[in-house]
FIKEVO-666370 format. One record per residue (C-alpha): y, z, x; residue in three letters. Coordinates in steps of 0.5 Angstrom, whole numbers, plus 500, padded with zeros to 3 digits. Last residue first. Layout:
BEGIN
<site Y="Y" Z="Z" X="X" r="ala"/>
...
//
This chain:
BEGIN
<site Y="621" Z="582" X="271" r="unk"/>
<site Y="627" Z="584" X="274" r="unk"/>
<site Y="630" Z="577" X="278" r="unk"/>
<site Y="634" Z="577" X="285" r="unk"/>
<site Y="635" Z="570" X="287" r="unk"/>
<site Y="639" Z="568" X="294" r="unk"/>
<site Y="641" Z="561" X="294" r="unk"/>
<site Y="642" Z="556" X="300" r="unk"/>
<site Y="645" Z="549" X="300" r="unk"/>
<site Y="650" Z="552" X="296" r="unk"/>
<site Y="653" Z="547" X="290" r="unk"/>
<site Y="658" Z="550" X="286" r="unk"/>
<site Y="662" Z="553" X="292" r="unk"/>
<site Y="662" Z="561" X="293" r="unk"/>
<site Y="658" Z="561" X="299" r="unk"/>
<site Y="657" Z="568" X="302" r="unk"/>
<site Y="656" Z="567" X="309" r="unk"/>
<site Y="663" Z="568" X="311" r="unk"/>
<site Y="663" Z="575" X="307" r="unk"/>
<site Y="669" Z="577" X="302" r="unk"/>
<site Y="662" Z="581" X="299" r="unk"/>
<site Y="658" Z="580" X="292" r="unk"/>
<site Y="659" Z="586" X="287" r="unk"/>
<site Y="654" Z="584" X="281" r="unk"/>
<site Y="647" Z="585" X="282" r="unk"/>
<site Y="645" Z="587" X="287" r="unk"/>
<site Y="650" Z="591" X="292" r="unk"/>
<site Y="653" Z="584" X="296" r="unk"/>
<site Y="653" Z="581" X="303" r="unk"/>
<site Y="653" Z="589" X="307" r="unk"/>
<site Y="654" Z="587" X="313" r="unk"/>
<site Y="648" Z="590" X="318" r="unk"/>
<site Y="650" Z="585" X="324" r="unk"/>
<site Y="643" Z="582" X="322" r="unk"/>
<site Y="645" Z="581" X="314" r="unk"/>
<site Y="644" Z="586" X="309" r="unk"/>
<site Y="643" Z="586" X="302" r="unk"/>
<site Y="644" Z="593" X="298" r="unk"/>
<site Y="638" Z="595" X="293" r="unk"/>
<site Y="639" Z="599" X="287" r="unk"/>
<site Y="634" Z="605" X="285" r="unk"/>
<site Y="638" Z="611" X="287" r="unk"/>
<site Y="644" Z="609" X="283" r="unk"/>
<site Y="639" Z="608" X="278" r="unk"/>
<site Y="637" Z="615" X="276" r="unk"/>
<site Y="645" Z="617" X="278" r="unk"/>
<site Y="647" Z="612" X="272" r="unk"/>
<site Y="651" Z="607" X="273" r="unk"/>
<site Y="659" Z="608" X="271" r="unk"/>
<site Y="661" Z="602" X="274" r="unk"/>
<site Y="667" Z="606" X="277" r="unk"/>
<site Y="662" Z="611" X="280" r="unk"/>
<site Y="658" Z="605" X="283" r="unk"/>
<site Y="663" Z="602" X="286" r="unk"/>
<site Y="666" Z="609" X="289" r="unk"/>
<site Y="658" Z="610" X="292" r="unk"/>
<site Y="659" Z="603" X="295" r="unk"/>
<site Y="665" Z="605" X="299" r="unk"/>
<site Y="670" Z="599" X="299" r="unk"/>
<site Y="673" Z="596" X="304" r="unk"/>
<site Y="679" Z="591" X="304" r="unk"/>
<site Y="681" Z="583" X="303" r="unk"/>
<site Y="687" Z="581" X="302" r="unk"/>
<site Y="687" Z="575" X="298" r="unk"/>
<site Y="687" Z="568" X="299" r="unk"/>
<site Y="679" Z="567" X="296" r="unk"/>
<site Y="678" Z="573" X="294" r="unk"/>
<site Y="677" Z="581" X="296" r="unk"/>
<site Y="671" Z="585" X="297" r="unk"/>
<site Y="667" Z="588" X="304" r="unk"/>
<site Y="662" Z="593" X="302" r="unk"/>
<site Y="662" Z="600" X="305" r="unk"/>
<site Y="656" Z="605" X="306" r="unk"/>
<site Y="658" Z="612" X="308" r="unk"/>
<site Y="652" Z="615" X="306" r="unk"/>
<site Y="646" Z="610" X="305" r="unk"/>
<site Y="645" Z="606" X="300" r="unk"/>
<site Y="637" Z="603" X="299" r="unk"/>
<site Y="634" Z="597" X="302" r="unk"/>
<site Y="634" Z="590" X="303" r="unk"/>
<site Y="634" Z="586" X="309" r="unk"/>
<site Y="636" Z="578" X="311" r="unk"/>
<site Y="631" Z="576" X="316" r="unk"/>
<site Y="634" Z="570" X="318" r="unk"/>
<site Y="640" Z="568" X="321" r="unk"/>
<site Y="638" Z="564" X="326" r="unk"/>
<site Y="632" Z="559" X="324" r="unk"/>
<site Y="635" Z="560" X="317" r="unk"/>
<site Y="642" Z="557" X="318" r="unk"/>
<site Y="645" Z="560" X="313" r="unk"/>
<site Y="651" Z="559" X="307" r="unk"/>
<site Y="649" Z="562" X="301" r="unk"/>
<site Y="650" Z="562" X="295" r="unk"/>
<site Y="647" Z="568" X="290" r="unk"/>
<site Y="643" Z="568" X="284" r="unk"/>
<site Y="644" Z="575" X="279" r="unk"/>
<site Y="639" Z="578" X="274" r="unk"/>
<site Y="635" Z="571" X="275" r="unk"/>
<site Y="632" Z="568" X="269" r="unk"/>
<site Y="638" Z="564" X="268" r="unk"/>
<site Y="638" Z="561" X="274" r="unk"/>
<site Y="629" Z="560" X="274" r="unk"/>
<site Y="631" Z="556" X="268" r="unk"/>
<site Y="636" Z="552" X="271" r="unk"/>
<site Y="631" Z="550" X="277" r="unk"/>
<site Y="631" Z="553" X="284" r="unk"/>
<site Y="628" Z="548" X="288" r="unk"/>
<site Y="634" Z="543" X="289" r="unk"/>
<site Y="638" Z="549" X="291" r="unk"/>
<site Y="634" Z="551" X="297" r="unk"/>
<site Y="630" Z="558" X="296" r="unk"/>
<site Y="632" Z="565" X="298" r="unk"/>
<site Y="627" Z="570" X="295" r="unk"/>
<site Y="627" Z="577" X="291" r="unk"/>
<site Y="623" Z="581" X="286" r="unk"/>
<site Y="624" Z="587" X="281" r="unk"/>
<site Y="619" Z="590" X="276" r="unk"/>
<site Y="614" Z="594" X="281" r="unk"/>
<site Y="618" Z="594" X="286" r="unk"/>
<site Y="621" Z="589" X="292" r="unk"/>
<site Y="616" Z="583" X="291" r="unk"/>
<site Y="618" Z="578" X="295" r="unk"/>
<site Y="619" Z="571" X="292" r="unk"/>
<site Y="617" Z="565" X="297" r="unk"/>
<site Y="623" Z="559" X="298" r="unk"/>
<site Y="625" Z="561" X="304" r="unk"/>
<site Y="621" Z="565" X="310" r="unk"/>
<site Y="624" Z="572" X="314" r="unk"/>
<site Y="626" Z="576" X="307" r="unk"/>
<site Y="626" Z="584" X="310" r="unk"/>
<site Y="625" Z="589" X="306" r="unk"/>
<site Y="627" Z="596" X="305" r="unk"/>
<site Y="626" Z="604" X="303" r="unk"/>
<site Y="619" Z="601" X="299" r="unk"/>
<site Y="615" Z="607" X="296" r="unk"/>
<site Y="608" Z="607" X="296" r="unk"/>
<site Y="604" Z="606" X="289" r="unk"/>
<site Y="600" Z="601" X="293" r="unk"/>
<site Y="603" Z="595" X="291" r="unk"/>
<site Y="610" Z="597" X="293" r="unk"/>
<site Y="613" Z="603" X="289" r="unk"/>
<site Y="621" Z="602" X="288" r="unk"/>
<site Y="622" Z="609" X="284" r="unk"/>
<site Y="618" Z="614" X="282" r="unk"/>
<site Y="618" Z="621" X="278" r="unk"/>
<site Y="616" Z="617" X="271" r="unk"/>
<site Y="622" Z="616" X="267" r="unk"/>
<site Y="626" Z="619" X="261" r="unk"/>
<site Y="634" Z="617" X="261" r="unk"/>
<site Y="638" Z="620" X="257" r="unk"/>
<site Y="644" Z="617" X="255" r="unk"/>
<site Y="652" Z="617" X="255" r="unk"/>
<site Y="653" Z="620" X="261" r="unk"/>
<site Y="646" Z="620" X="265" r="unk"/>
<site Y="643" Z="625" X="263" r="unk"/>
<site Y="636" Z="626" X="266" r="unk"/>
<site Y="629" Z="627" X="264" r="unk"/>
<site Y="624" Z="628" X="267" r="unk"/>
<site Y="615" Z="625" X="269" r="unk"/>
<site Y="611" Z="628" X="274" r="unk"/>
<site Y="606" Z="632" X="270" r="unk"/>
<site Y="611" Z="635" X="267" r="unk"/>
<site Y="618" Z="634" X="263" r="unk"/>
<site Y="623" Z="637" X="269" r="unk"/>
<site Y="629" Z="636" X="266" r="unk"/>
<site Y="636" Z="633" X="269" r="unk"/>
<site Y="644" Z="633" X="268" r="unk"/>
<site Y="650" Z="630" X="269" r="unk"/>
<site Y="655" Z="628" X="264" r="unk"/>
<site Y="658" Z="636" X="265" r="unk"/>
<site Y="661" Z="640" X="260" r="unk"/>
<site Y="657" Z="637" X="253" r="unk"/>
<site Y="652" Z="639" X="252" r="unk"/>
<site Y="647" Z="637" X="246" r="unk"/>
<site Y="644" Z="632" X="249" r="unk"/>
<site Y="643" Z="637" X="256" r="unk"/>
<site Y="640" Z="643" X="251" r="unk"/>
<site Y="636" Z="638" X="246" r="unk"/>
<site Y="633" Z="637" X="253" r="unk"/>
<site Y="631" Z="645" X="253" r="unk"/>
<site Y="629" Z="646" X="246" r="unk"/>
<site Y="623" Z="640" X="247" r="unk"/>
<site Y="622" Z="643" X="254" r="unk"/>
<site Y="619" Z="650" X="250" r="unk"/>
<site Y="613" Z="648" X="247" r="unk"/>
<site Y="611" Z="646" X="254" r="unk"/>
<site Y="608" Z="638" X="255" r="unk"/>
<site Y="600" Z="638" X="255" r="unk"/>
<site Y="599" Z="631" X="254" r="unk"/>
<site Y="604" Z="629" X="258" r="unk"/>
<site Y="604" Z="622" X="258" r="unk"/>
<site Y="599" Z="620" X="252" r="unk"/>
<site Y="603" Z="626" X="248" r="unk"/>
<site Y="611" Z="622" X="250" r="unk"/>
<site Y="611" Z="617" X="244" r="unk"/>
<site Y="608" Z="620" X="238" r="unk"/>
<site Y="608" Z="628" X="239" r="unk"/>
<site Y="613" Z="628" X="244" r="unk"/>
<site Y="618" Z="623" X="240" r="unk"/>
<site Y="615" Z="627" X="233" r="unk"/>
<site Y="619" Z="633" X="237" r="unk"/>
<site Y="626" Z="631" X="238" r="unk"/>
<site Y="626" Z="627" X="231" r="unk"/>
<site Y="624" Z="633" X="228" r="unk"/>
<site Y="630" Z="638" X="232" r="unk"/>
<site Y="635" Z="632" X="231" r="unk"/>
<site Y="632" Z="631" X="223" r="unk"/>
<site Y="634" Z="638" X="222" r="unk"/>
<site Y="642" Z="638" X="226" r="unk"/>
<site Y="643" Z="632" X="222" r="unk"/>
<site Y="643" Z="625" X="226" r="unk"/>
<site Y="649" Z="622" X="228" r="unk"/>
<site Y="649" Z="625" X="235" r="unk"/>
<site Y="643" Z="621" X="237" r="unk"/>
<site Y="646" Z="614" X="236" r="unk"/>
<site Y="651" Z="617" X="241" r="unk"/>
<site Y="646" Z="620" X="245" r="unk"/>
<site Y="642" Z="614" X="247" r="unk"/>
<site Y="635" Z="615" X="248" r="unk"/>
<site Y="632" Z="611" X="255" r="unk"/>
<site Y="625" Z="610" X="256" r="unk"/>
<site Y="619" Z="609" X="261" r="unk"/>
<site Y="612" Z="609" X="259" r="unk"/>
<site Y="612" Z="602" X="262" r="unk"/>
<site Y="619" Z="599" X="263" r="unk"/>
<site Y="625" Z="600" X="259" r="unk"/>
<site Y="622" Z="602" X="252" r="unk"/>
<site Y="629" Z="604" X="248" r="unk"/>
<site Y="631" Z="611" X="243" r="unk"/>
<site Y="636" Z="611" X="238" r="unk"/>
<site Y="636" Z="605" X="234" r="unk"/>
<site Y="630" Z="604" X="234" r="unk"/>
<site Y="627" Z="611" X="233" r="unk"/>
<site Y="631" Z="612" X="227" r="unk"/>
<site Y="627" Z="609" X="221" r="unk"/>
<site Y="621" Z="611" X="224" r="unk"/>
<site Y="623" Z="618" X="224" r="unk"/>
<site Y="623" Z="618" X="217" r="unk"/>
<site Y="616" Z="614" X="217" r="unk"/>
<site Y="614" Z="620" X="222" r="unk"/>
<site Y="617" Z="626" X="218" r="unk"/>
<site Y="613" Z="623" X="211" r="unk"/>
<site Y="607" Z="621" X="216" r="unk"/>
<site Y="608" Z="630" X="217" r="unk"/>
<site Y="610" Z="632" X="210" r="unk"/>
<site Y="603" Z="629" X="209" r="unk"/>
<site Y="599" Z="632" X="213" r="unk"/>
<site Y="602" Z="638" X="212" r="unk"/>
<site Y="600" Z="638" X="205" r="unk"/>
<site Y="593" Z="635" X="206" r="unk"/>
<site Y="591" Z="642" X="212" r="unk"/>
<site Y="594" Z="647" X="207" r="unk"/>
<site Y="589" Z="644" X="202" r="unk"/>
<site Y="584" Z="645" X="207" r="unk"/>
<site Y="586" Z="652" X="208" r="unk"/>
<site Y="586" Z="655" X="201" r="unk"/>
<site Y="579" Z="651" X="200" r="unk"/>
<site Y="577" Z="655" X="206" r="unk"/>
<site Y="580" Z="662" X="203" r="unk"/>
<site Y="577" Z="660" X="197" r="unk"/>
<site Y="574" Z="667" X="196" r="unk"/>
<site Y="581" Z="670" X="198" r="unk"/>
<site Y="583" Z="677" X="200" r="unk"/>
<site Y="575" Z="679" X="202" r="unk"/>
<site Y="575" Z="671" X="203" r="unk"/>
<site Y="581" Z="673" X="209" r="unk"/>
<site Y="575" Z="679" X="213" r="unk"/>
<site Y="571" Z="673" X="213" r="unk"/>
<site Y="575" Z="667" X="216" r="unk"/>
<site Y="577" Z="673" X="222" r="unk"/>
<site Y="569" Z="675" X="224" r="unk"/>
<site Y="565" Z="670" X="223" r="unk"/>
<site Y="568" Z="664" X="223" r="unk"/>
<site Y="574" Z="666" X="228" r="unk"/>
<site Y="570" Z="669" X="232" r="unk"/>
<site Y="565" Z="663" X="233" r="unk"/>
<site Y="572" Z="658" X="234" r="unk"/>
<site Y="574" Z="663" X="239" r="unk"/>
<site Y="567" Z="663" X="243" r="unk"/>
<site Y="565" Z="669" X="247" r="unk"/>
<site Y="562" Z="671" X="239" r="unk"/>
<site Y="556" Z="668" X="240" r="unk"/>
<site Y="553" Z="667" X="234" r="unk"/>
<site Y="554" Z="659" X="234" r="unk"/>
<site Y="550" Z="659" X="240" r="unk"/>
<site Y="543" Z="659" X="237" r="unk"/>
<site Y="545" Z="651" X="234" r="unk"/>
<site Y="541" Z="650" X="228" r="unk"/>
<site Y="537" Z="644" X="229" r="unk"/>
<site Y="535" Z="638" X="224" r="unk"/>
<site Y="531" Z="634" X="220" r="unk"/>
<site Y="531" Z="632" X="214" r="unk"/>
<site Y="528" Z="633" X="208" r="unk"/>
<site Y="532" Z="629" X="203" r="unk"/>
<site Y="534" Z="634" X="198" r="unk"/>
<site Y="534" Z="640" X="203" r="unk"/>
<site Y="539" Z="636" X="208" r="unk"/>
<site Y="544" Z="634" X="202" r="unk"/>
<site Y="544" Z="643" X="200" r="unk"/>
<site Y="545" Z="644" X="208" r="unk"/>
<site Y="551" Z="639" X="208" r="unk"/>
<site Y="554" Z="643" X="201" r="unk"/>
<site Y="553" Z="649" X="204" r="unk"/>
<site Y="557" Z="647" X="210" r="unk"/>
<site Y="563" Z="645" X="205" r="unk"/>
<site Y="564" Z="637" X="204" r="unk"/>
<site Y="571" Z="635" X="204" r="unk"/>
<site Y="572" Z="633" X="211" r="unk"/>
<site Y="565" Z="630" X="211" r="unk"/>
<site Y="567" Z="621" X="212" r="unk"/>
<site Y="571" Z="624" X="219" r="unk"/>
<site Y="573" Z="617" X="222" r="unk"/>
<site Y="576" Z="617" X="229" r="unk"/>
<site Y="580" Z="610" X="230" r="unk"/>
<site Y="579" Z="609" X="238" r="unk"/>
<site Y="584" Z="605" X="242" r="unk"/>
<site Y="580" Z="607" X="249" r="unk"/>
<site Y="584" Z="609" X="257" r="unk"/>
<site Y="582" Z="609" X="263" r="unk"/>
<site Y="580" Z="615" X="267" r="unk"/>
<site Y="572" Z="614" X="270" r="unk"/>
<site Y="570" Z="618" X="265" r="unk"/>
<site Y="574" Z="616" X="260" r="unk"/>
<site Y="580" Z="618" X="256" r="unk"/>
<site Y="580" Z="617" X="249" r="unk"/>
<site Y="586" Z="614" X="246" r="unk"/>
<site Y="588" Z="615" X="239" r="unk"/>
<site Y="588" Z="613" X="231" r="unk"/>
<site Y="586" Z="618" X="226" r="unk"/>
<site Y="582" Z="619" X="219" r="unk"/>
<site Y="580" Z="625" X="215" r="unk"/>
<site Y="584" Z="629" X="218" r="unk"/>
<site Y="583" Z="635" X="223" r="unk"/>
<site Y="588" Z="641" X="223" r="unk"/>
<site Y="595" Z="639" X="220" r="unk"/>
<site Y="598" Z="643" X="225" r="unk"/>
<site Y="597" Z="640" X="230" r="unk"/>
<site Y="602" Z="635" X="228" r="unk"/>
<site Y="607" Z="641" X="227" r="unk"/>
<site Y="606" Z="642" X="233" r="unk"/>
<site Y="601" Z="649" X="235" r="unk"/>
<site Y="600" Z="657" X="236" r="unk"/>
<site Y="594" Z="660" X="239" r="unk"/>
<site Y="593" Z="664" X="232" r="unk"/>
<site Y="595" Z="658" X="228" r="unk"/>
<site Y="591" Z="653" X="232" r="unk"/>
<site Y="585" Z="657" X="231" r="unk"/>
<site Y="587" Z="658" X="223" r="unk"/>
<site Y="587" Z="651" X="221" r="unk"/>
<site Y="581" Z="650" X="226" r="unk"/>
<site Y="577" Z="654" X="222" r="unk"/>
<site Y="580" Z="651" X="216" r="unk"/>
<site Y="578" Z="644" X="218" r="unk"/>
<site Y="570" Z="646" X="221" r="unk"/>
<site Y="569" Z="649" X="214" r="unk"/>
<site Y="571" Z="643" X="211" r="unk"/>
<site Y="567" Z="638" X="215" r="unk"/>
<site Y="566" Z="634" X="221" r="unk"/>
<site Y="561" Z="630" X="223" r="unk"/>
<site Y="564" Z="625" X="227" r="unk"/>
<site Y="565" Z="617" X="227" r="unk"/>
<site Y="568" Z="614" X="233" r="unk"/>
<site Y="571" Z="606" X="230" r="unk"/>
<site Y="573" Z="601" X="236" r="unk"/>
<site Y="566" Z="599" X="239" r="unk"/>
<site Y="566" Z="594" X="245" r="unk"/>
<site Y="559" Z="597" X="246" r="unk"/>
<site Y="561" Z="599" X="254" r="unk"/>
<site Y="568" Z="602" X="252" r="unk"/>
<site Y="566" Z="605" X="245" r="unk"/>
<site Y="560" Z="608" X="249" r="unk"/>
<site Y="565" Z="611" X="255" r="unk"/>
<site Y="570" Z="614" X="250" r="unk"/>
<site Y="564" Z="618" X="247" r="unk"/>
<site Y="563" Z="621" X="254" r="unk"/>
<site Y="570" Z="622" X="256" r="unk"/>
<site Y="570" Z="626" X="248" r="unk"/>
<site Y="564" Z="630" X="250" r="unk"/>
<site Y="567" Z="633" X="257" r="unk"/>
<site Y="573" Z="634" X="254" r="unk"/>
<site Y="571" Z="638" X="249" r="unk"/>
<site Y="566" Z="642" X="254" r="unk"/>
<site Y="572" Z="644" X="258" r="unk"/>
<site Y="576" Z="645" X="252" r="unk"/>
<site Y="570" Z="650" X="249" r="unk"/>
<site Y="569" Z="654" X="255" r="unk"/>
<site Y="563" Z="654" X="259" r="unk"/>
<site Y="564" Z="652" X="265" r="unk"/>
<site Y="557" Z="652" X="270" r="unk"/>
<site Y="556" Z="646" X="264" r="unk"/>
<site Y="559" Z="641" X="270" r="unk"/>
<site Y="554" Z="635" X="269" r="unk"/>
<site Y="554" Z="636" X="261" r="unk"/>
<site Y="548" Z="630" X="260" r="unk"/>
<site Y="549" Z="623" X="257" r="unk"/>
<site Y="545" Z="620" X="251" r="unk"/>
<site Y="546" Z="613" X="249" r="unk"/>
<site Y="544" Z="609" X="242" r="unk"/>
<site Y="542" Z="603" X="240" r="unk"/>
<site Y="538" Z="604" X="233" r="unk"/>
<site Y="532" Z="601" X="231" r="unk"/>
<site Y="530" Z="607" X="227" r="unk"/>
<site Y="524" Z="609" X="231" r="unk"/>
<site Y="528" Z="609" X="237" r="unk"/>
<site Y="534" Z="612" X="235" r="unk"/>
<site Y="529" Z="617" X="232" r="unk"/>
<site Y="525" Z="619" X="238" r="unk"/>
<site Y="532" Z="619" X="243" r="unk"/>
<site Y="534" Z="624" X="237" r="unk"/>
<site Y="527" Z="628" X="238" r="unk"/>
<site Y="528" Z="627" X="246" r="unk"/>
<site Y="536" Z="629" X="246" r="unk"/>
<site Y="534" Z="636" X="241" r="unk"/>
<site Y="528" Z="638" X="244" r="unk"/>
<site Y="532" Z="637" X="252" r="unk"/>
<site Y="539" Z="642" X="248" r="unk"/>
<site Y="532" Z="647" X="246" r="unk"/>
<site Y="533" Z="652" X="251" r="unk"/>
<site Y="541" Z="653" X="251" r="unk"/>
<site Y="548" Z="650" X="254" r="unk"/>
<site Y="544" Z="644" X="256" r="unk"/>
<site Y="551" Z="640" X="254" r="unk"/>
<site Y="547" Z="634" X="251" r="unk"/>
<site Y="552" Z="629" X="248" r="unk"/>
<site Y="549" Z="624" X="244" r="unk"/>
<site Y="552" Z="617" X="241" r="unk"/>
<site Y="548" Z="614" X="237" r="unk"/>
<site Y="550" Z="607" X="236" r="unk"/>
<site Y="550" Z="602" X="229" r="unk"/>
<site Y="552" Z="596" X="230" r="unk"/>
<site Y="543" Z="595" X="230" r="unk"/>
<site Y="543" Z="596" X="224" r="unk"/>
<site Y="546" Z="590" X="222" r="unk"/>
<site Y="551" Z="591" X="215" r="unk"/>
<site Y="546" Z="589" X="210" r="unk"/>
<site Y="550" Z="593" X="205" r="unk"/>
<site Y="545" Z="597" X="202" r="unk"/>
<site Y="541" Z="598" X="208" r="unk"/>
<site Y="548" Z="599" X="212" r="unk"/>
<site Y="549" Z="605" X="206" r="unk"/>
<site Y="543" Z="609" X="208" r="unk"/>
<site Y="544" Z="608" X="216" r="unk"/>
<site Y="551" Z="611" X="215" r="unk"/>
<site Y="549" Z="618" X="210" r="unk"/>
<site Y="543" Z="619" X="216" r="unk"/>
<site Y="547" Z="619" X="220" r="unk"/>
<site Y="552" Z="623" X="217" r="unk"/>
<site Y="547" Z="629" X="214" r="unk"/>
<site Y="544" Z="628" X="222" r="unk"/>
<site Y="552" Z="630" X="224" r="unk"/>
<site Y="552" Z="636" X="219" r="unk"/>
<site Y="545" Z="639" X="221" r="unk"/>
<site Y="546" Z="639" X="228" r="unk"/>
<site Y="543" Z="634" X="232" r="unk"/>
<site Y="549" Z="632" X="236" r="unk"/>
<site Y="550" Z="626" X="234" r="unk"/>
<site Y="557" Z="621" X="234" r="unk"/>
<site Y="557" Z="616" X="231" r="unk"/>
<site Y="558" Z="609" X="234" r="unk"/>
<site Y="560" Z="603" X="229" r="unk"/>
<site Y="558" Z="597" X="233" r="unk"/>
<site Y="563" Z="590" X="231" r="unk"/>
<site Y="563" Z="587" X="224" r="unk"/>
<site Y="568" Z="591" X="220" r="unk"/>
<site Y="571" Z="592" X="214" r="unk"/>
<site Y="565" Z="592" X="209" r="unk"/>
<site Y="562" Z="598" X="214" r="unk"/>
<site Y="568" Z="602" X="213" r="unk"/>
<site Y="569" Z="601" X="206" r="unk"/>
<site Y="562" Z="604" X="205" r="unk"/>
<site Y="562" Z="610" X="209" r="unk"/>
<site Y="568" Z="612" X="205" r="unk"/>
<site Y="564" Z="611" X="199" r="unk"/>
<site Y="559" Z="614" X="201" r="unk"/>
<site Y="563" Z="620" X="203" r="unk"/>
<site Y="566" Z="620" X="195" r="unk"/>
<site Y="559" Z="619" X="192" r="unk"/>
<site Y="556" Z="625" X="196" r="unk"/>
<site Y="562" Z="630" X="195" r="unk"/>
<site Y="562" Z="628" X="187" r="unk"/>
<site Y="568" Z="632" X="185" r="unk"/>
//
């Protein structure tokens, strides 16, 4: 095959795709000066303007010439009429390769977000597939990881200021080998710089690259070859996994809220013992990963645990970085360690309505209001999770308070003519089967005698205030939004 024509074509379908900045990422290395010089070629051909193309250089001043190579690619950039932006490691006394990663790629979030781009290109190649395939090995990985760098992928990047960038990172070079790279910058005299810290062997990826991949080429000396075509094979296992798990993932698993969701066990339960093992880890690695991006190995064995047992309807998991997972009866409820925040993420434990027709926000998806009834429209009526007619003298009986149950509480229930009684709100909740995560969440309204008037949304007190006619004066609304 023709390396060469292969990622010029690539490199030119991309650029007859889109009219928006296309960022490169540049390090002055003889792999990234290849692409770019590949990408400003082909946009001559193609017209494509070359001011679209961005230079994105992340100095990580870990040796002597990182000022050399930042000003020759300024230099350059300047030369060629090309936007760039270069940044220096601030926190480089941290030499490890993760820290040094993360560093770069918030960079690169940061030139996407202020050029408007939607499209990273990197430079990595063959070699760089085959020793990240044994790193992730070595280290232990996902089945995801394990199909090492892919050509093309799409994902958030973090910025440095903490928000979050769609980017499709594109590696035209990954089925070019590092020699083959040095024979292209040969051919066109290009210039570039060899990184001196590539032959310290405090670095894992430098070990690997000098000392493990050798030792294996004296068993197999197309160990590279071997490994990246291992890398293709794994990828497409896994996007047949992922459009399997696509399949089920509707009927299985719910979005509830932002980043919250629930799974239903019983819909679960009808997948084979392998597919609920894959279905399990693809929900992490497609769903949970940007929640919990360090999630433990271990946690995808112990919430198969609680689906699967059965001996209690009840139980809990702590996921990490403040999300869990709790076993509800029949579901598992998946969610951030919050409830009922107000607008500076602080919990409410209640709230008073002192003025009618006014919503009051009572968390971050639900909200409150009385209103005159000749102001609450049929649509607003069927917006509401539960409308309430009062009977109220607004001057006097208001404030009416929300909050949570407390122990011992007790509601008032019995019809018109019938004999009323007090019922435990905690025994209501147990005959309606509402999951313990939501027990905590839901709200009791209160009048100033502090009766409960109902338990929201469905159990509404025998109570005087409480006007069951069709045409109440007053309405309380309640509505998830």
């Amino acid at each position: 095959m023709n390396v060469n024509k292969h990622i010029e074509d690539q490199i030119r379908q991309e650029l007859s795709e889109t009219d928006k900045p296309i960022v490169i990422a540049v390090s002055g290395g003889v792999d990234s000066i290849c692409l770019l010089n590949m990408v400003i070629e082909i946009a001559k051909e193609k017209d494509f303007l070359l001011e679209n193309l961005v230079i994105a250089h992340f100095n990580h001043q870990l040796r002597s010439t990182s000022d050399q190579e930042a000003d020759y690619i300024e230099q350059y950039a300047k030369q060629m009429g090309l936007t760039y932006f270069i940044s220096h490691w601030e926190n480089n006394h941290n030499h490890s390769e993760n820290a040094a990663r993360t560093a770069r790629y918030e960079f690169f979030a940061d030139v996407l977000k202020m050029t408007r781009a939607d499209c990273l290109l990197t430079a990595h190649h063959k070699d760089d597939n085959a020793e990240t395939m044994l790193m992730r090995i070595i280290r232990g990985t996902s089945i995801k990881g394990m199909q090492g760098i892919t050509s093309r992928s799409e994902r958030y990047l973090k910025t440095s200021q903490g928000d979050n960038v769609r980017a499709t990172i594109l590696r035209p070079l990954i089925e070019a080998t590092k020699e083959e790279l040095y024979d292209y910058a040969d051919k066109h005299s290009l210039t570039y710089f060899e990184d001196v810290t590539n032959s310290q062997m405090t670095y894992f990826r430098n070990r690997v690259r000098h000392q493990i991949l050798p030792q294996m080429q004296t068993e197999n000396p197309k160990i590279t070859d071997s490994l990246h075509q291992l890398s293709k094979n794994l990828t497409i296992s896994y996007q047949a996994h992922l459009e399997h798990y696509q399949q089920y993932e509707p009927q299985i698993v719910t979005l509830i809220g932002t980043n919250e969701w629930v799974l239903s066990i019983d819909d679960y339960q009808q997948l084979t013992e392998n597919m609920k093992w894959v279905f399990l880890t693809l929900f992490f690695e497609e769903r949970l990963v940007d929640v919990i991006p360090n999630y433990r190995k271990d946690i995808i064995e112990q919430l198969a645990h609680i689906i699967e047992q059965t001996h209690a309807p009840h139980a809990s998991l702590d996921l990490g970085n403040n999300f869990s997972a709790k076993r509800e009866y029949d579901f598992v409820y998946i969610t951030r360690n919050k409830l009922n925040e107000d607008s500076n993420g602080k919990n409410r434990e209640s709230v008073e309505i002192h003025e009618l027709n006014k919503w009051y926000k009572i968390s971050q998806f639900e909200r409150v209001g009385i209103f005159h009834s000749h102001q609450v429209t049929s649509n607003l009526m069927l917006e509401a999770t539960s409308s309430i007619g009062l009977s109220i003298e607004p001057t006097v009986m208001l404030p009416l308070v929300l909050r949570h149950r407390q122990p011992g509480d007790r509601i008032q229930l019995g019809g018109r003519g019938a004999k009323t009684f007090h019922k435990k709100i905690s025994r209501i909740m147990i005959d309606e089967k509402i999951p313990q995560r939501q027990r905590e969440a839901c709200w009791l309204l209160l009048n100033q005698e502090q009766e409960i008037l109902a338990l929201l949304p469905d159990t509404v007190a025998n109570n005087a205030m409480i006007d069951r006619s069709n045409f109440p004066q007053f309405v309380f609304l309640y509505q998830k939004i």
